[in-house]
C-alpha positions as CSV (number, residue, x, y, z in Angstrom):
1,X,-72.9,-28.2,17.5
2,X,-70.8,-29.2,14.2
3,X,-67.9,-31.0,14.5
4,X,-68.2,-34.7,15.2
5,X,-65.8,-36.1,17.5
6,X,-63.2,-38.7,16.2
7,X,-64.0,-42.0,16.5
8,X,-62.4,-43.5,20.2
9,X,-62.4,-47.3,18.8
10,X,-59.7,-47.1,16.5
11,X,-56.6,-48.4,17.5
12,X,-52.9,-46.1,17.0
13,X,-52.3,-48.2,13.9
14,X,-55.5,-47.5,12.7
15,X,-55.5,-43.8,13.3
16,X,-51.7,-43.5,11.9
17,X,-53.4,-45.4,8.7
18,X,-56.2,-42.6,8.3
19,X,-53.6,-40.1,8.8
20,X,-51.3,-40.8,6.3
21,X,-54.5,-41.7,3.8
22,X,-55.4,-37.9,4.8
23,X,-52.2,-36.3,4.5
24,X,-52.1,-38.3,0.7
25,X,-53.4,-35.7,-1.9
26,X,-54.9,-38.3,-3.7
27,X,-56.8,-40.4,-1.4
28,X,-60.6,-39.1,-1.3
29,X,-62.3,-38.8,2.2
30,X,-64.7,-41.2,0.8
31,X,-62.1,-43.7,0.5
32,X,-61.5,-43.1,4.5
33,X,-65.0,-43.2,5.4
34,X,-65.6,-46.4,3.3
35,X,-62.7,-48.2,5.5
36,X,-62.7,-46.3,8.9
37,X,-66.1,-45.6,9.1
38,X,-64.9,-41.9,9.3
39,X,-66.8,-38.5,8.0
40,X,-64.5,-36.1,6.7
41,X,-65.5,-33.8,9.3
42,X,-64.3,-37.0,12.0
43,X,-61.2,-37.2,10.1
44,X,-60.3,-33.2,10.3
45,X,-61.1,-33.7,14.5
46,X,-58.8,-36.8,14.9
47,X,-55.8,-34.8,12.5
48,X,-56.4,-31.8,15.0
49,X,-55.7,-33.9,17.8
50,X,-53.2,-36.0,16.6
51,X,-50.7,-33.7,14.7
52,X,-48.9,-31.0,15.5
53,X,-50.8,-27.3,15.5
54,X,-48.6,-25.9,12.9
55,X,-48.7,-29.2,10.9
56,X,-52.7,-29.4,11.2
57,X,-52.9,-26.1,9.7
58,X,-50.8,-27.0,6.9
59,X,-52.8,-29.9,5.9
60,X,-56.0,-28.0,6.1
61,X,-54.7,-25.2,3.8
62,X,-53.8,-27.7,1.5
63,X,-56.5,-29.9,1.6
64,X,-59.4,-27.4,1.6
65,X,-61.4,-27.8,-2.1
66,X,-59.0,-29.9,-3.6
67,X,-60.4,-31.5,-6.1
68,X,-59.3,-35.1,-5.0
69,X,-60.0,-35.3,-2.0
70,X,-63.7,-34.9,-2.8
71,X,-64.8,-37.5,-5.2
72,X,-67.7,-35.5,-6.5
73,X,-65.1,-32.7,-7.4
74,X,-62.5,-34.9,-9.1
75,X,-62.3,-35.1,-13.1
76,X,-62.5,-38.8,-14.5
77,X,-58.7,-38.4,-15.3
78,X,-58.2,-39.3,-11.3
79,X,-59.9,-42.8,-11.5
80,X,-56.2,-44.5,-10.5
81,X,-54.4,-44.1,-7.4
82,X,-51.1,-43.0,-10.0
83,X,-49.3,-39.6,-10.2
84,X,-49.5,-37.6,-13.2
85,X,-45.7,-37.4,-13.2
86,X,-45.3,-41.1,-12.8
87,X,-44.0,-42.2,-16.0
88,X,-41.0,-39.3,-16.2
89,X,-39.8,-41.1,-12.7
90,X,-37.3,-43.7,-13.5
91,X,-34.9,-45.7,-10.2
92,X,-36.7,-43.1,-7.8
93,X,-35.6,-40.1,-9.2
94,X,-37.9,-37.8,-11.1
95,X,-36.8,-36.5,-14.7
96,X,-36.1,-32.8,-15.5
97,X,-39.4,-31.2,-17.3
């Protein structure tokens, strides 16, 4: 059969939560499953069905093999939740590189 089917007993703050933890490039699906209780597999169904098509397929195509989104493909560099560019951004803008 393959795909699992999202989980039903989440509430719309719950599911807005896992979507934005998703749609962050640096938030593993392990860290969703730990706290939702979600496979990745669950997650991709319940982003499917609650995002736009063209906005779905966007996310996928970024999200496919990246390397943090899978723990087990992430270097140890990634251990904090803290962009690489953080310390060039200074009062919310981001320096020139």
């Amino acid at each position: 059969m393959g795909m699992s089917k999202p989980n039903t007993d989440l509430s719309e703050q719950q599911i807005d939560r896992v979507i934005e933890m998703a749609w962050e490039d640096r938030t593993p699906f392990d860290a969703i499953e730990r706290q939702f209780g979600l496979s990745e597999a669950m997650v991709i169904a319940l982003m499917r069905k609650h995002m736009k098509r063209s906005s779905f397929e966007m996310w996928r195509k970024r999200v496919t093999g990246r390397s943090t989104k899978h723990l087990g493909l992430r270097t140890n560099d990634v251990a904090r939740h803290k962009s690489a560019s953080q310390r060039f951004i200074t009062h919310n803008k981001m320096s020139k590189r």
